[in-house]
N, C-alpha and C positions, 0 to 999 in steps of 0.2 A: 186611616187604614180600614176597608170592608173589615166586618167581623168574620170569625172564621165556626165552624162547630164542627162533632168527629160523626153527625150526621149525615143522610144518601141526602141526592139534591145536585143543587148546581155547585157550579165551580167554587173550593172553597179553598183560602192559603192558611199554610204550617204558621202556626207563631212562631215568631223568631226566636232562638233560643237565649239562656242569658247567655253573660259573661262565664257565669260560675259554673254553670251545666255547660258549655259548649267543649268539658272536656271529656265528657264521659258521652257513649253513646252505646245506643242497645244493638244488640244483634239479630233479634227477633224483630218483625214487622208485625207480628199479634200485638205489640203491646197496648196499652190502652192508648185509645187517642187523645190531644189534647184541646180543651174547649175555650175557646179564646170569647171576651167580648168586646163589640164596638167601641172603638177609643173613644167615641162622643162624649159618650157619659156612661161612665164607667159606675157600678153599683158597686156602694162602700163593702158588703162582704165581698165579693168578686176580688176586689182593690186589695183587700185585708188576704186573699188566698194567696193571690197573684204573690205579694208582699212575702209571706209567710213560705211561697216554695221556693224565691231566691235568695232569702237568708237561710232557709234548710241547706240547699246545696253549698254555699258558701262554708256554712259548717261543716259541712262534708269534705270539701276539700281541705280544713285548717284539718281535721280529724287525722284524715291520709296523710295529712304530713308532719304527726306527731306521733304515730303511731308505734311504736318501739320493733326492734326487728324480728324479736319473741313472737309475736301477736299473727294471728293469720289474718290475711286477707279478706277484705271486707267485699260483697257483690256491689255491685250498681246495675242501675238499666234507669237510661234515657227513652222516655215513650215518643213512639215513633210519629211522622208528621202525620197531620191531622187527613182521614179519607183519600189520603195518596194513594194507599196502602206500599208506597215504598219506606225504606230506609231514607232520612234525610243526617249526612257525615259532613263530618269536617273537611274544607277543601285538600286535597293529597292524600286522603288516608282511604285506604279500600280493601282494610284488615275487618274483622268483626268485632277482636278484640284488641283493644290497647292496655297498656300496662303503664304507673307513674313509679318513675326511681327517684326516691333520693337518696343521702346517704348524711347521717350526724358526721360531719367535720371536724366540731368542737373539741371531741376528745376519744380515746379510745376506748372499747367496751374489754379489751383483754392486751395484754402484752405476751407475746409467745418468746421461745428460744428463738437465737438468731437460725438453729441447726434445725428446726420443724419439720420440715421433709425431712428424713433422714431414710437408712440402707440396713439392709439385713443380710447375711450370708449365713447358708447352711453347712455344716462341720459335712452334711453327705457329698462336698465337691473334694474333700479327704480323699473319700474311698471310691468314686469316680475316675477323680484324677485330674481334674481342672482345676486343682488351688495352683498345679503348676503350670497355669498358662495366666496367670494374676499377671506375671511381669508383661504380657500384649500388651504394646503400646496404643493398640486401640480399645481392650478393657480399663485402662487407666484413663485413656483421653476422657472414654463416656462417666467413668465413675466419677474422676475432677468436674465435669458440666453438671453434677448435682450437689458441689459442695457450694457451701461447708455443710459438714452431715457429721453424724454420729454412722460408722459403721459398726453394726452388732454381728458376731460372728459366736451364733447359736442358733437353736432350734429344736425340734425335735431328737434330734440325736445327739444334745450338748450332753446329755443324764450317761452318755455312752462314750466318753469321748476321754482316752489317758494320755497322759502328757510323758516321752521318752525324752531325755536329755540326748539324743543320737543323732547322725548326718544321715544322708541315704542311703539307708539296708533295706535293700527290695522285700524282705520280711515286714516290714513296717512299714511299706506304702501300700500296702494293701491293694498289688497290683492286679486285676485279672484279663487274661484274655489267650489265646493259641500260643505256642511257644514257640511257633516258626516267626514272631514277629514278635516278642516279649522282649527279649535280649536287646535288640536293635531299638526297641522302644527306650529300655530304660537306659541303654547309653544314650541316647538323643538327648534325654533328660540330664544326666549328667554332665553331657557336654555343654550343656545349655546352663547350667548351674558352675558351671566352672568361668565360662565367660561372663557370668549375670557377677560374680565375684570379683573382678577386674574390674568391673565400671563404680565410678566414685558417686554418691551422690545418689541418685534416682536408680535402679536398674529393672531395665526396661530391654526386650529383647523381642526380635526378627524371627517366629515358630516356621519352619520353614512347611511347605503344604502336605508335603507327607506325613509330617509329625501331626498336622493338626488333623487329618485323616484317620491316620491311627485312633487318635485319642476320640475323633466321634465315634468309630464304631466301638471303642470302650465304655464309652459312655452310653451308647444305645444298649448294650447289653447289662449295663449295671444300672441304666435306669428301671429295669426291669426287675432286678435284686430290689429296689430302694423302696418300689411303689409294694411291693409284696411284704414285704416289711414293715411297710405303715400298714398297710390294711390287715393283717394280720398279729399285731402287737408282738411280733419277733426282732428282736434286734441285735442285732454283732456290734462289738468291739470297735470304734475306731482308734488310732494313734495318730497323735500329732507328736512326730517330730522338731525337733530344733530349727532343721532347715526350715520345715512346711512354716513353723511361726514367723520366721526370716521370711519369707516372701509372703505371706498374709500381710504383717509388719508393714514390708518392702512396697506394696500396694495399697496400702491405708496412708503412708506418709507418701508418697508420690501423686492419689488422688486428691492430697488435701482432706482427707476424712479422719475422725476419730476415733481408736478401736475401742470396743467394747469387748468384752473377752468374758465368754460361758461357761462357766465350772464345773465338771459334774459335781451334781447333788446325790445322787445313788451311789458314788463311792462311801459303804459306811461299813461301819464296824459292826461288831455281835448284837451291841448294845443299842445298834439303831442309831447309836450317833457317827457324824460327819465325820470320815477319815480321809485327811489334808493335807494327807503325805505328796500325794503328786501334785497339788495346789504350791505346797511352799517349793517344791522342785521348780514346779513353772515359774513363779514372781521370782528366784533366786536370780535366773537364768534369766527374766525379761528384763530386771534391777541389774544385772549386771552388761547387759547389752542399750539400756538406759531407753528403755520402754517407753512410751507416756502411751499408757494403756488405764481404761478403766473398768469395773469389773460389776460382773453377777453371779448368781447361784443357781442353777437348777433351772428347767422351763416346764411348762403348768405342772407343777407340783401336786395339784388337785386332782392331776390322771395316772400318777404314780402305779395305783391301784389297778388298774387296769391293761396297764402296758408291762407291768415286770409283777405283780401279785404283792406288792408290799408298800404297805402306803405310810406318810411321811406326815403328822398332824400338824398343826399351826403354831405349836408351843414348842415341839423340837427343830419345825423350821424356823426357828424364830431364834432358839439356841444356836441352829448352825449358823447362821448370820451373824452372832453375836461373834461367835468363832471365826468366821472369816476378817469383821473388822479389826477383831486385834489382832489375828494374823499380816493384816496391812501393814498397820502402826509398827508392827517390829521389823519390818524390811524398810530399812530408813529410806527408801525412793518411792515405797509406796504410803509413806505414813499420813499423806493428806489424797489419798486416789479417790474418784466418785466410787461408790456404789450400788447397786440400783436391783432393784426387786419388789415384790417374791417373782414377778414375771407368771401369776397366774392367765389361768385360762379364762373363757370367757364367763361375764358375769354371772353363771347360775347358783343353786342354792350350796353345792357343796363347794365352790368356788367361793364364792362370798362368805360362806361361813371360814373357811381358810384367811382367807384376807382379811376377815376381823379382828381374828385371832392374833394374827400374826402381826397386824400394825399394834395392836394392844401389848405387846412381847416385844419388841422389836422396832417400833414406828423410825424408831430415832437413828437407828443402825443405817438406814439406807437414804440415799439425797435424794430419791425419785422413786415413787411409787410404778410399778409396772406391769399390765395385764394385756393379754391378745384378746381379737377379736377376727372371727375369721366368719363370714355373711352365708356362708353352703357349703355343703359337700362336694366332690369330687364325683357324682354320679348327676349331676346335670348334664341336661345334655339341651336345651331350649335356649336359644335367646333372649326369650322375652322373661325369664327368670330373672335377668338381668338390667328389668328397667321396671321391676314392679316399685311402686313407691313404698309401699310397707314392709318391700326388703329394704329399703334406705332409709329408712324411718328408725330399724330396730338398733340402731347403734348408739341413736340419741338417750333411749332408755338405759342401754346399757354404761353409756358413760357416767348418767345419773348415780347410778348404783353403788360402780364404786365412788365418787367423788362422794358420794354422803359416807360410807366407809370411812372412807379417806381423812375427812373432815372432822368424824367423831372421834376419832383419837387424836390427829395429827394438822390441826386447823392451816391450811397456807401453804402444806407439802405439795411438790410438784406433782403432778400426775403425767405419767408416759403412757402412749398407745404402742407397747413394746414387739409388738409383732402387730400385721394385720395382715391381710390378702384377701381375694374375690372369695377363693375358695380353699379348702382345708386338700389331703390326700394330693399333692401334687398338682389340683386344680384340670379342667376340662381342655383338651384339644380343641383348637377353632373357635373358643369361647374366652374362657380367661386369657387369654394371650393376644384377643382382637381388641378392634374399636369397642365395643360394647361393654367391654369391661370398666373403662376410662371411666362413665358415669358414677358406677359404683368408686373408681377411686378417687375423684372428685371431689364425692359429693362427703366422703371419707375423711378429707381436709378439709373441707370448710365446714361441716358441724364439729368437728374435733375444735378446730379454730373459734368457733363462736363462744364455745361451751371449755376452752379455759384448757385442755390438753397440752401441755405444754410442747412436746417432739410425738411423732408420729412414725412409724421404723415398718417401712416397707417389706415383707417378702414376697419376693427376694428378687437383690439385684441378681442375679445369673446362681443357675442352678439347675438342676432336672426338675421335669417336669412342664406345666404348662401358667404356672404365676407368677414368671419373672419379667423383668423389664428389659432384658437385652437376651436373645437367643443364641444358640449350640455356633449359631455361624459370626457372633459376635454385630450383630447389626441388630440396631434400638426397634422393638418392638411400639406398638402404640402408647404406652400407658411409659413408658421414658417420656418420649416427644413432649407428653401432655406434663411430667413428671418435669423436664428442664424450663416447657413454657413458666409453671408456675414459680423456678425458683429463678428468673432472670425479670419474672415480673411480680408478684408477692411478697409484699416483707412483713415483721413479724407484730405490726399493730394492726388488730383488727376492728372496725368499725360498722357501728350498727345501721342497720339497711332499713330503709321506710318505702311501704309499697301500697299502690291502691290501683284494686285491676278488676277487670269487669267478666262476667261469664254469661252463657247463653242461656241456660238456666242454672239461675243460683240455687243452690240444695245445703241445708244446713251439715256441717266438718267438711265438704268439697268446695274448695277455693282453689284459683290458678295458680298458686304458689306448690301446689303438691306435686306438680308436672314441674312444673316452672321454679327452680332453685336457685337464689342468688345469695350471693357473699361481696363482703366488700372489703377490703384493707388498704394500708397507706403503700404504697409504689415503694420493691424494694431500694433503699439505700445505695446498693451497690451496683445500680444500673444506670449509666454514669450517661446515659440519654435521656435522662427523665430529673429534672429539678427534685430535692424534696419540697414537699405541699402538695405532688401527687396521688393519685388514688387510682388502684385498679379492683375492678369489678369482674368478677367472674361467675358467668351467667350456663347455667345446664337446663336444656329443653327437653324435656321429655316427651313434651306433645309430638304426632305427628301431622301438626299443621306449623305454618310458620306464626310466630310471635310477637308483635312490634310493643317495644318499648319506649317511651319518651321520658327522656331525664329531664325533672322537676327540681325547682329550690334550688339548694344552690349550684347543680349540677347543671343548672339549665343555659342552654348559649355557650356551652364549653364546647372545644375540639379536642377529640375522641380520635386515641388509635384502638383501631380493632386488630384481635388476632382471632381468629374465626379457625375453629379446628375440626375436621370433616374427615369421613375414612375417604380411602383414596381406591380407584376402580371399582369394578364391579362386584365384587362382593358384601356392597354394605355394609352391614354392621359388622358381618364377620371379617374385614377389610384387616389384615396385618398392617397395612402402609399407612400413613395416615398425609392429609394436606394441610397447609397453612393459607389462608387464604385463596384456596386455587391451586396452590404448588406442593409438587410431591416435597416431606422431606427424606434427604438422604446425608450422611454422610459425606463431606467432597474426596478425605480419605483417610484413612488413620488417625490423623490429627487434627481434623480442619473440620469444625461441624458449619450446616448453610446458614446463611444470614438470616437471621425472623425478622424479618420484613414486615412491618403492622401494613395496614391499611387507614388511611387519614379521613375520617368522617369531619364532614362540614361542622362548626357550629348550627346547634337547633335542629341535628336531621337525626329523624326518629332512628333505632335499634331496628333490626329486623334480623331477627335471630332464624335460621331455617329451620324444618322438623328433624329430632332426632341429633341436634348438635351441642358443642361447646364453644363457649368464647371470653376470651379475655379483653379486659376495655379498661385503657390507661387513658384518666381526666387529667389529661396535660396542663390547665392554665389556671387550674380549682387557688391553687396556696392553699391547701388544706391547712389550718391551726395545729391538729393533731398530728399532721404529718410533716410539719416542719423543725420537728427535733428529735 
C-alpha cells in the first residue's frame, strides 16, 4: 500500500480505519489528520503508535459499555481522512452524530409500584360542578386506559373541603349561575342521579348536550372564581356531600383506579389541634357503604402560613397523623387502610425542615412518604421554557433531598411523587395543555423511575384550568396520549442504560445526553403482544436536529417496534393533537380508543429519532433475564 501523510503534495489515501474506531466518527473535517507509513518497512515506534491507538480505541469502546446509566456521556472524535479535507463515514450513515444504546438486561436497577403512573383530582370540580359528569361514559373509558392507578382526590383546596352526611340540597352544591336556567339545571342533575341509581354495577350515564352546555358555561365562569382564589390566597368552603362521594366512589371503581381521599387538615380546634369530627362522619359513612378507600391529611402543609395566616409545625402535624391512624384502627373496615403523607410542598428549606421533623414524630404512621413538585408558575408564557434542560434537571436534585430525609429516619420507606404538574396556578393556556408539555412530563417518569420513586400522581386528570390530561369537551389532550403510550408499554422494572455518543465539539459538563434523554425498562407484563424478556426504551430529543441511535451489545440485531410521538398539524409544539407514527390520534367513540399501531424496524437498522420528538422502542426478541419474571 503507497504511504499516505496529512501533508499538501500529490495524490495521497486515508488509512483505513480499524475495526474498533470504525464506530465512532467525527463531525468536523478540522480534525487533525492522520499520518500513515509505507507498509514496506514499517519503523518499530511508528509500529508501537499504530499498536497503541488500536488498543486505545478498543478500550474505549469495552469503557462505553460498562459505563453505568448514572455517568454522563463521554465525547469522541474520529480524525478526519488524511488531505481530503472531507469527512470519510460509515457506508449508510449521513448523520454527524451517532449515538451507542445499550441496556444491563441482567437485573433491575429499581422495582416500582405496579400503579406508577397514577391520577390526581381537584376537590375544585366540587364547586364547578363537573364531579357530576364523573359518571360520562367517556370520562371513565379514558380514566380505565390509565389503570391501574391510584386516584388522589385532593389538592389545593383538600385544607377547605367539609364532609355533610346529605343528598342533593342545592345549598350544598355550591351551585352558581343566572337563575333563568339554575332550576332546569339542577333538575337535569337530579334526574340524572335518580336513573344513575337504577343501574346495578357500574353507573354510567348518556349527559344529554344541553346539560353539558349548561355546565361549560358554569364552569367558564367559576373557572374564573378558582384562578382568583389561588392567586390571591382567599378561599371558600367547599362541601362534599354523600351523593358527590357516591359518584367520586362510583368513578374510581368503574375506572379501575384507587381512591385516595384528602382530609382537611385546617379543620382544628382552639388549641391548634386536629378536629376529626367530620373525618370520623366520613369513614362512618364510607365503612358503612364498604369503601375501599385509602387516605391522607392535609396538602403542603409548609404553606399553611401563607394561604389562611396560621401555620401547623412538624410535631403537631405529626400528632395529627398519629390521631388520624388510630382513628382508622377503630372503624373496623378501616383498621388495616393505607396511609400516606405529610404530602409536602416542594423540597425547599422550610419544607424540608417540616418533613424532618415530622418523619422523626411520626415516620411510622404513614406507608408512603409524599411530596409535590410542580417545575413553574402559571405566568409563562414561552415555549421554549419548556425544553430548557435545567428546568428538567431540577427535579433530580429535589428528589435527592427528600429521599436522604427520608432515609435518615425511615430507611426503605416508600417515597411518592404526590402531586406533580408543568405548572403551579392553574398552569398556561397554549402551553401546559400542548405537545411541549409532554417532554417536561416525560422526562418527569423516567428520572422519578430511575432514582427509586415509587408512584407518581399526575395533576390533574380533568379539572379547570390548563394542566390536565383530558379537556372541558372530554377529548384526551397530549400529555394522556403520551400518558396511555407509557402504561400499555412500561412496566415497573427499571433498568440501567449505557451510552457512548459523539459531539462536534466536546466542552467539559455538555455531553449529548443533556438534549438527548433516555430510560429503559422491562415491557409491561400486561401487554399481552409482547412476551416477557422484553424491554422498552423511551427516547426524548431535545435537539432540533435529527439524532441516530444504533443499538449495541446485547440489543444489537434485534427487531424493534417503534412508537414515534409527534404534535399533529401545524401548530408545532403548540400542537393540542398529537400523531402516532404519521396518524392522528382520536377517540373512534366513547368507548373505543385507536389501535397503537408500532412501526416494525428491521434487525440492525439504526434509530433515527427526529428534532423536537418522543418515542417509545419495544426489543421484541432480547429474553431479557430481568424481565422474565
Amino acid at each position: 500500500m503507497p504511504g499516505c501523510s496529512g501533508g499538501g503534495g500529490a495524490s495521497r489515501h486515508a488509512c483505513p480505519p480499524s475495526p474498533a474506531s470504525s464506530f465512532f466518527f467525527s463531525s468536523s473535517s478540522s480534525s487533525p489528520a492522520v499520518r500513515c507509513s509505507s507498509p514496506s518497512r514499517p519503523s518499530p515506534r511508528r509500529w508501537l503508535a499504530s499498536a497503541s491507538l488500536v488498543l486505545l480505541m478498543q478500550l474505549v469502546l469495552l469503557s462505553s459499555s460498562s459505563s453505568s446509566s448514572s455517568s454522563s456521556s463521554t465525547a469522541y472524535q474520529r480524525p478526519a481522512a488524511a488531505g481530503s479535507g472531507k469527512q470519510q463515514r460509515p457506508p449508510g450513515f449521513t448523520e454527524r452524530t451517532l449515538i451507542l444504546l445499550d441496556v444491563n438486561t441482567r437485573s433491575a436497577v429499581k422495582v416500582l409500584n405496579e400503579n406508577f403512573l397514577s391520577l390526581q383530582l381537584d376537590p375544585s370540580i366540587i364547586k364547578d360542578g363537573w364531579l357530576d359528569f364523573l359518571s360520562s361514559k367517556r370520562l371513565v373509558t379514558l380514566a380505565r386506559g390509565l389503570s391501574p392507578a391510584y386516584l388522589r382526590f385532593g389538592g389545593k383546596r383538600t385544607d377547605f373541603l367539609q364532609f355533610h352526611n346529605l343528598k342533593n340540597l342545592a345549598k350544598f352544591r355550591g351551585l352558581a349561575g343566572p337563575d333563568y336556567y339554575l332550576k332546569n339545571y339542577e333538575d337535569d342533575i337530579v334526574r340524572s342521579d335518580i336513573a344513575l341509581d337504577k343501574q346495578k354495577g357500574c353507573k354510567l350515564a348518556n349527559h344529554p348536550d344541553m346539560m353539558l352546555e349548561l355546565q361549560r358555561e358554569k364552569a367558564a365562569t367559576m373557572q374564573l372564581v378558582l384562578l382568583k382564589e389561588q392567586l390571591s390566597n382567599i378561599y371558600s368552603n367547599i362541601t362534599i356531600t354523600a351523593r358527590s362521594l357516591d359518584k367520586l366512589y362510583n368513578f374510581a371503581e368503574c375506572a379501575g383506579l384507587h381512591l385516595i381521599l384528602g382530609l382537611n387538615a385546617l379543620h382544628r380546634n382552639p388549641d391548634n389541634s386536629w378536629n376529626s369530627s367530620s373525618t370520623l362522619s366520613l369513614l362512618k359513612y364510607s365503612a358503612g357503604k364498604k369503601y375501599n378507600i385509602s387516605w391522607e391529611l392535609g396538602n403542603e402543609p409548609n404553606g399553611y402560613r401563607s394561604m389562611v395566616g396560621r401555620s401547623v409545625n412538624s410535631t403537631q402535624l405529626a400528632q395529627d397523623y398519629t390521631v388520624l391512624r388510630t382513628l382508622l384502627q377503630s372503624v373496623r373496615y378501616y383498621h388495616r387502610a393505607q396511609l400516606y403523607g405529610p404530602n409536602a410542598g416542594r423540597p425547599r428549606k422550610n419544607a424540608i425542615l417540616l418533613l424532618d421533623g415530622f418523619m422523626k414524630n411520626a415516620g411510622s404512621a404513614v406507608d408512603a412518604v409524599t411530596w409535590q413538585h410542580y417545575y413553574m408558575d402559571g405566568r409563562v408564557n414561552r415555549v421554549e421554557d419548556f425544553l430548557k434542560t435545567r428546568l428538567l434537571d431540577t427535579l433530580t436534585e429535589q428528589i435527592g433531598k427528600v429521599i436522604k430525609v427520608v432515609n435518615t429516619h425511615a430507611p426503605g420507606k416508600k417515597v411518592w411523587l404526590g402531586g406533580v404538574g408543568p405548572a403551579w396556578a392553574g398552569g398556561t393556556n397554549n402551553l401546559s395543555d400542548t405537545y411541549a408539555a409532554g417532554f417536561l412530563w416525560l422526562n418527569t417518569l423516567g428520572m422519578a423511575a430511575v432514582q427509586g420513586i415509587n408512584v407518581v400522581l399526575r395533576h390533574s386528570f380533568f379539572d379547570y384550568g390548563y394542566t390536565h390530561l383530558v379537556d372541558q369537551q372530554f377529548n384526551p389532550l397530549p400529555d394522556y396520549w403520551l400518558s396511555l403510550v407509557f402504561k400499555r408499554l412500561v412496566g415497573p422494572r427499571v433498568l440501567a442504560v449505557r451510552v457512548a455518543g459523539l459531539q462536534r465539539k466536546p466542552r467539559p459538563g455538555r455531553v449529548i445526553r443533556d438534549k438527548l434523554r433516555i430510560y429503559a425498562h422491562c415491557t409491561s407484563f400486561s401487554n399481552h403482544n409482547y412476551v416477557r424478556g422484553s424491554i422498552t426504551i423511551y427516547i426524548i430529543n431535545l435537539h432540533r436536529s435529527r439524532k441516530k441511535i444504533k443499538l449495541a451489545g446485547t440489543l444489537r440485531n434485534k427487531t424493534v417496534h417503534q412508537y414515534l410521538l409527534q404534535p399533529y398539524g401545524a401548530d408545532g409544539l403548540h400542537a393540542k393533537h398529537i400523531q402516532l407514527n404519521g396518524e392522528k390520534l382520536l377517540m373512534v367513540d366513547s368507548e373505543t380508543f385507536p389501535e397503537l399501531k408500532p412501526r416494525t424496524l428491521r434487525a440492525g437498522r439504526t434509530i433515527a429519532m427526529p428534532p423536537m420528538t418522543i418515542g417509545f422502542y419495544v426489543i421484541k426478541n432480547i429474553n431479557a433475564y430481568a424481565c422474565r419474571r
